[in-house]
PDB file of N, CA, C and O in Angstrom:
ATOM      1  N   UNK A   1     149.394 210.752 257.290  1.00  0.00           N
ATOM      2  CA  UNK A   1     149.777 209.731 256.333  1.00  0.00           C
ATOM      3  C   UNK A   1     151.011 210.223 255.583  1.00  0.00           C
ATOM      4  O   UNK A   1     151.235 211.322 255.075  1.00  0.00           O
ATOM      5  N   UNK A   2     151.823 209.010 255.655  1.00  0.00           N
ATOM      6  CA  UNK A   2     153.059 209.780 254.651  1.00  0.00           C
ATOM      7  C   UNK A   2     152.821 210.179 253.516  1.00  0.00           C
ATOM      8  O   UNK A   2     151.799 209.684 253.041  1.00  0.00           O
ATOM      9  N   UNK A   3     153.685 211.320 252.477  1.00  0.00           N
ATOM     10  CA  UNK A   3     153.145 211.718 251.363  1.00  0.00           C
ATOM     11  C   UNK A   3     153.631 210.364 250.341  1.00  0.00           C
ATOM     12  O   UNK A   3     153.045 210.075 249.298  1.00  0.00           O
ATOM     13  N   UNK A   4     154.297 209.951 250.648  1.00  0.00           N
ATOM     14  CA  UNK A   4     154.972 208.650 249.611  1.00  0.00           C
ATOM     15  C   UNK A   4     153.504 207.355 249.466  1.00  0.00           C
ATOM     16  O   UNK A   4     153.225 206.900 248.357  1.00  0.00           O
ATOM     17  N   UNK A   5     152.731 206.929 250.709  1.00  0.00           N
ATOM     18  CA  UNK A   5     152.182 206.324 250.589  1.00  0.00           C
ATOM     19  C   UNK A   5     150.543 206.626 250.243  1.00  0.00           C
ATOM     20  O   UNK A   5     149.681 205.828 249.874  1.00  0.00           O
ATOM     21  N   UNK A   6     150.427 208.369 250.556  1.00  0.00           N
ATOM     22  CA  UNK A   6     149.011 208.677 249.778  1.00  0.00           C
ATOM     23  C   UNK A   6     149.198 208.782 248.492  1.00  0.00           C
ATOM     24  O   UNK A   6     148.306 208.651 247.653  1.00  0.00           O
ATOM     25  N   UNK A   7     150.823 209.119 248.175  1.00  0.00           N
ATOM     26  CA  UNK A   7     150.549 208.631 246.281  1.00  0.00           C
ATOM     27  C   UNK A   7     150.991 207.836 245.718  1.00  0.00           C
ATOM     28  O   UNK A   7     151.647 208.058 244.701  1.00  0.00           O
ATOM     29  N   UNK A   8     150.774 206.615 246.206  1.00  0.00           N
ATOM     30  CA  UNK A   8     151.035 204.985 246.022  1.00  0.00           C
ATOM     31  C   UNK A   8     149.232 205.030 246.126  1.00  0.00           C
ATOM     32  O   UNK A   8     148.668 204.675 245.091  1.00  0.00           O
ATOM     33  N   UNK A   9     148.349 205.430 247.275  1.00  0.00           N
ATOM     34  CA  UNK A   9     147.480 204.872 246.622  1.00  0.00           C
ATOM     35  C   UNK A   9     146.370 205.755 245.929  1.00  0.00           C
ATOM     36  O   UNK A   9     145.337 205.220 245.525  1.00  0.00           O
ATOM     37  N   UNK A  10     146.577 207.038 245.800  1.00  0.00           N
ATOM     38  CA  UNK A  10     145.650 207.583 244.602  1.00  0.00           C
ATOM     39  C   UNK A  10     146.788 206.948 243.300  1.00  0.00           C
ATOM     40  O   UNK A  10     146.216 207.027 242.213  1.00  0.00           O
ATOM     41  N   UNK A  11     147.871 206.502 243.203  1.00  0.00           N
ATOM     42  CA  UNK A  11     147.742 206.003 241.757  1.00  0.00           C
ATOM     43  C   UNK A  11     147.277 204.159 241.800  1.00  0.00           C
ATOM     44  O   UNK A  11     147.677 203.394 240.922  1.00  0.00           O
ATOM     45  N   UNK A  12     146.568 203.788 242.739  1.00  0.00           N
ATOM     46  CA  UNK A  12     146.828 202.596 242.626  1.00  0.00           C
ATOM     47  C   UNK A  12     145.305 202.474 242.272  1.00  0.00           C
ATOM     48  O   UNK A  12     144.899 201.643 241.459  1.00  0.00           O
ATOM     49  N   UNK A  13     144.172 203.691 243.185  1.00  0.00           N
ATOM     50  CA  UNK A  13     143.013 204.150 242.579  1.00  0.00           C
ATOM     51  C   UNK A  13     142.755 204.486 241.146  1.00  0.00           C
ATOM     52  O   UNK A  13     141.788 204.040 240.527  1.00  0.00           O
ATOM     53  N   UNK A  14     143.682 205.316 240.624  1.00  0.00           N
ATOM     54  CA  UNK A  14     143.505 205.842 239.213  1.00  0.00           C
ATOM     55  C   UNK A  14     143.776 204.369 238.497  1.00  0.00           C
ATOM     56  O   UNK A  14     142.863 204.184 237.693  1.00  0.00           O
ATOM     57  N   UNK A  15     144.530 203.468 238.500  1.00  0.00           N
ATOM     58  CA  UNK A  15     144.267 202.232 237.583  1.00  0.00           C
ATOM     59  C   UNK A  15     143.777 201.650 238.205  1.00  0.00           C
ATOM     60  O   UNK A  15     144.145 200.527 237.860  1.00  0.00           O
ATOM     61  N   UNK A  16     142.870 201.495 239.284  1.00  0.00           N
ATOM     62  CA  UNK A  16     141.851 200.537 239.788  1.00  0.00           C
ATOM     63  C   UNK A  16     142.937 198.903 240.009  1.00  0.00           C
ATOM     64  O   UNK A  16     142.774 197.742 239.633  1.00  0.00           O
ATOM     65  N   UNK A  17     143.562 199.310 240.467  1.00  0.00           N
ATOM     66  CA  UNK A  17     144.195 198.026 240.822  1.00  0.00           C
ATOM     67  C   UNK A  17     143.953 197.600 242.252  1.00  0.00           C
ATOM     68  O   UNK A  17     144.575 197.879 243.277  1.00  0.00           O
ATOM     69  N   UNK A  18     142.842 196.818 242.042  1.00  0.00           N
ATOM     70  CA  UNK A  18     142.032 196.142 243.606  1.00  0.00           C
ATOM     71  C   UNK A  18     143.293 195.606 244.648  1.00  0.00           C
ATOM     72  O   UNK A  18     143.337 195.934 245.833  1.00  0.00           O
ATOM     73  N   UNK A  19     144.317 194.712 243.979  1.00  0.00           N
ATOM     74  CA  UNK A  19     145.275 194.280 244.665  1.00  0.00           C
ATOM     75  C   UNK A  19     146.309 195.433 245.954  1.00  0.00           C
ATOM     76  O   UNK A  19     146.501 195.351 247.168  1.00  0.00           O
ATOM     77  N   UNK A  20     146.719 196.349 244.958  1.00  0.00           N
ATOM     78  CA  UNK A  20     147.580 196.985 245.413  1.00  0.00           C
ATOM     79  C   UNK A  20     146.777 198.062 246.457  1.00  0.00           C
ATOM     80  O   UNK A  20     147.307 198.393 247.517  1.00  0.00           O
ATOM     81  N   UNK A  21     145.525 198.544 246.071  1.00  0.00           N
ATOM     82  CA  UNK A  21     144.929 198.980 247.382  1.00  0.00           C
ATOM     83  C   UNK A  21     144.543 198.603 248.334  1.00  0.00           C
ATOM     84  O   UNK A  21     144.348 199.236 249.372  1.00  0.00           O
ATOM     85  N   UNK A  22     144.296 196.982 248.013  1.00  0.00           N
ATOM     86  CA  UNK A  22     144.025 196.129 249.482  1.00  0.00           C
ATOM     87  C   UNK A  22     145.405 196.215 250.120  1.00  0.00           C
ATOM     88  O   UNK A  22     145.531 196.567 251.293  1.00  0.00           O
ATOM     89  N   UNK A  23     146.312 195.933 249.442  1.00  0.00           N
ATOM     90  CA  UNK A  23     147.835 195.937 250.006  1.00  0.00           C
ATOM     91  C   UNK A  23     148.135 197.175 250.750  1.00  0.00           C
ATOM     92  O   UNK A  23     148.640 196.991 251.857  1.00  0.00           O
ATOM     93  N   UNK A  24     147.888 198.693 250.298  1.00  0.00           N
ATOM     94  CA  UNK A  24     148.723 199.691 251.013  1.00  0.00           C
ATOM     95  C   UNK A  24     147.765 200.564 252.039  1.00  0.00           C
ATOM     96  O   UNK A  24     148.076 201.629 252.572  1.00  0.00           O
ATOM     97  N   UNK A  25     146.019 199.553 252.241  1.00  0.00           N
ATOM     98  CA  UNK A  25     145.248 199.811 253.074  1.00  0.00           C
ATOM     99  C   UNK A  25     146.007 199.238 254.349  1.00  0.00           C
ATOM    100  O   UNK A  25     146.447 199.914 255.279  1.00  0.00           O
ATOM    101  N   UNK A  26     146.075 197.816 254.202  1.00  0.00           N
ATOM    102  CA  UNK A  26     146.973 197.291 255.215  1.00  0.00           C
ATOM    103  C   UNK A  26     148.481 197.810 256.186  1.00  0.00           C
ATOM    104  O   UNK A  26     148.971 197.467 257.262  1.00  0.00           O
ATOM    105  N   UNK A  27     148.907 199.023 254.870  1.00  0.00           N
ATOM    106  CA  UNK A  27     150.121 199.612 255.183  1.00  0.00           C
ATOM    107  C   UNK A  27     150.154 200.099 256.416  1.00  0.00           C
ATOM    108  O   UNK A  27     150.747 199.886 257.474  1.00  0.00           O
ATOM    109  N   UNK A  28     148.950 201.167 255.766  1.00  0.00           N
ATOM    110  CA  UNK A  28     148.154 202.383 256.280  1.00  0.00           C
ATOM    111  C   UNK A  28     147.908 202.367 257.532  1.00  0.00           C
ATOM    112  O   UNK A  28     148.401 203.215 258.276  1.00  0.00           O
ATOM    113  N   UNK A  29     146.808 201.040 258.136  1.00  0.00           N
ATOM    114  CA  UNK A  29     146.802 200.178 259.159  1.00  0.00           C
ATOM    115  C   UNK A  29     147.535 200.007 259.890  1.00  0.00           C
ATOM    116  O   UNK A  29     147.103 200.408 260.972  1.00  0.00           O
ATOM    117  N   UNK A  30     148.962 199.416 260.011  1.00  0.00           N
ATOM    118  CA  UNK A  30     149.729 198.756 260.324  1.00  0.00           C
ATOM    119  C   UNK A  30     150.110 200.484 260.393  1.00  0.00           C
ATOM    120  O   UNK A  30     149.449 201.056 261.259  1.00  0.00           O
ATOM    121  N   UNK A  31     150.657 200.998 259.950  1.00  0.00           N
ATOM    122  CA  UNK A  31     151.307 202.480 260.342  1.00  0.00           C
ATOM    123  C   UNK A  31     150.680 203.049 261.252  1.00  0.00           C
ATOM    124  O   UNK A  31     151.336 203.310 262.260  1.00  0.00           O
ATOM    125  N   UNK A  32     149.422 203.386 261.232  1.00  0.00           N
ATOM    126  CA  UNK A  32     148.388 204.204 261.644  1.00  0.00           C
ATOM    127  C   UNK A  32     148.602 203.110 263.307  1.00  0.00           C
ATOM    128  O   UNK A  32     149.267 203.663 264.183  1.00  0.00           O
ATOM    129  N   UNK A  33     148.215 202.108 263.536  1.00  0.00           N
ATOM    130  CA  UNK A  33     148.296 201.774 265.280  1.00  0.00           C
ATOM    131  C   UNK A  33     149.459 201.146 265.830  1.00  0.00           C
ATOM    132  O   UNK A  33     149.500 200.339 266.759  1.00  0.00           O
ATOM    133  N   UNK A  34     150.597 201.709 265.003  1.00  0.00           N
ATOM    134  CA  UNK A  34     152.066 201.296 264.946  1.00  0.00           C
ATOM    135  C   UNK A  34     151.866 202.967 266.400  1.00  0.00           C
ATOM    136  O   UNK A  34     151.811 203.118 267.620  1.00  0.00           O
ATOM    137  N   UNK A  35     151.836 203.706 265.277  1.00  0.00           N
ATOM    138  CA  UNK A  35     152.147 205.617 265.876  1.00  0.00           C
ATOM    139  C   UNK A  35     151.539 205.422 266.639  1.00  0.00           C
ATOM    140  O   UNK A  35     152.227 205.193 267.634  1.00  0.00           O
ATOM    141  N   UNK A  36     149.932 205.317 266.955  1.00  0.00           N
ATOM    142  CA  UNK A  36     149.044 205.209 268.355  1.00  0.00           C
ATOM    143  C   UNK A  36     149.492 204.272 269.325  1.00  0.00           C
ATOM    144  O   UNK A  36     149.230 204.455 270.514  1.00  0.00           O
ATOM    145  N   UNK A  37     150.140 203.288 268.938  1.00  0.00           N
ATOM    146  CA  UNK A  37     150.457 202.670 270.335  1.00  0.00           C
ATOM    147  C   UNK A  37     151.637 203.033 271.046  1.00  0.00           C
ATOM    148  O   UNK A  37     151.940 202.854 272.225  1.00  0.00           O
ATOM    149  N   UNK A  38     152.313 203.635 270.002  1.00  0.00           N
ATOM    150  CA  UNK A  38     153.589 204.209 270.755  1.00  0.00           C
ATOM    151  C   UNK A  38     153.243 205.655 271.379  1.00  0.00           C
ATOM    152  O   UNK A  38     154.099 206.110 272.138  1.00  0.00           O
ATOM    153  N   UNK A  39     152.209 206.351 271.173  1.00  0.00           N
ATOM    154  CA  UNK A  39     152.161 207.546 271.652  1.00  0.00           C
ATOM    155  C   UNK A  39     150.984 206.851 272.933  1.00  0.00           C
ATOM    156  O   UNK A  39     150.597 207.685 273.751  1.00  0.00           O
ATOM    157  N   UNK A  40     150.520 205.610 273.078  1.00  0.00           N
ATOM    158  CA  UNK A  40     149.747 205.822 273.953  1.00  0.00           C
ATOM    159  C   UNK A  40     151.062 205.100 274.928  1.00  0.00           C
ATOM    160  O   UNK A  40     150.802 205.114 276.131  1.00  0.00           O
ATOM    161  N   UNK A  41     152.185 204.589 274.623  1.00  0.00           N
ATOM    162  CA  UNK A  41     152.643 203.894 276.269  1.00  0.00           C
ATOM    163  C   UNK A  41     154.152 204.876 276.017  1.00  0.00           C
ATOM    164  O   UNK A  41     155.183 204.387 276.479  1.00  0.00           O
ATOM    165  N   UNK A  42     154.251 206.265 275.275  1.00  0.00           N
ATOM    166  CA  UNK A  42     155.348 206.994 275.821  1.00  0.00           C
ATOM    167  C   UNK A  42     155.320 207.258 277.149  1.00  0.00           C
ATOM    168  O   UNK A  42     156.364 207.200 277.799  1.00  0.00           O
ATOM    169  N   UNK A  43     154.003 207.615 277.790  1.00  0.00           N
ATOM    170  CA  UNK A  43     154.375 207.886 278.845  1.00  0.00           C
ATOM    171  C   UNK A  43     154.794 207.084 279.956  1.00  0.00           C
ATOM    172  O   UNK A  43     154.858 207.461 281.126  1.00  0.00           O
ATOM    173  N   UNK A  44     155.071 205.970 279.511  1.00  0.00           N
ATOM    174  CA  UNK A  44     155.623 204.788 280.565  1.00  0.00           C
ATOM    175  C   UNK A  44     157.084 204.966 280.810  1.00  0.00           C
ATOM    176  O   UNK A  44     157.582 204.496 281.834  1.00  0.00           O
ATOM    177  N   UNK A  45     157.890 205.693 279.833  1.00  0.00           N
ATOM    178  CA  UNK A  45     159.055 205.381 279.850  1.00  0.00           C
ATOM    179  C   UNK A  45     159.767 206.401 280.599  1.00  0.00           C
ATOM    180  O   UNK A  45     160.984 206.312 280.761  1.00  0.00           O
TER     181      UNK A  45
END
């Protein structure tokens, strides 16, 4: 996980702001099977 976006959300934890952690769960997500799908079809290329 990038370090920029684990402390986006331990501070988004420390004020309990429901919004912004639903938001940078999604990030997270979206990052996280962004990297896996590209490491699963490198070897195509």
């Amino acid at each position: 996980m990038p370090k920029w976006l684990s402390n986006q959300i331990m501070r988004a934890f420390h004020k309990r702001d429901r919004r912004q952690i639903r938001l940078l769960n999604d990030c997270w997500f979206f990052y996280y099977n962004r990297q896996h799908l590209s490491d699963d079809y490198s070897h195509l290329q």
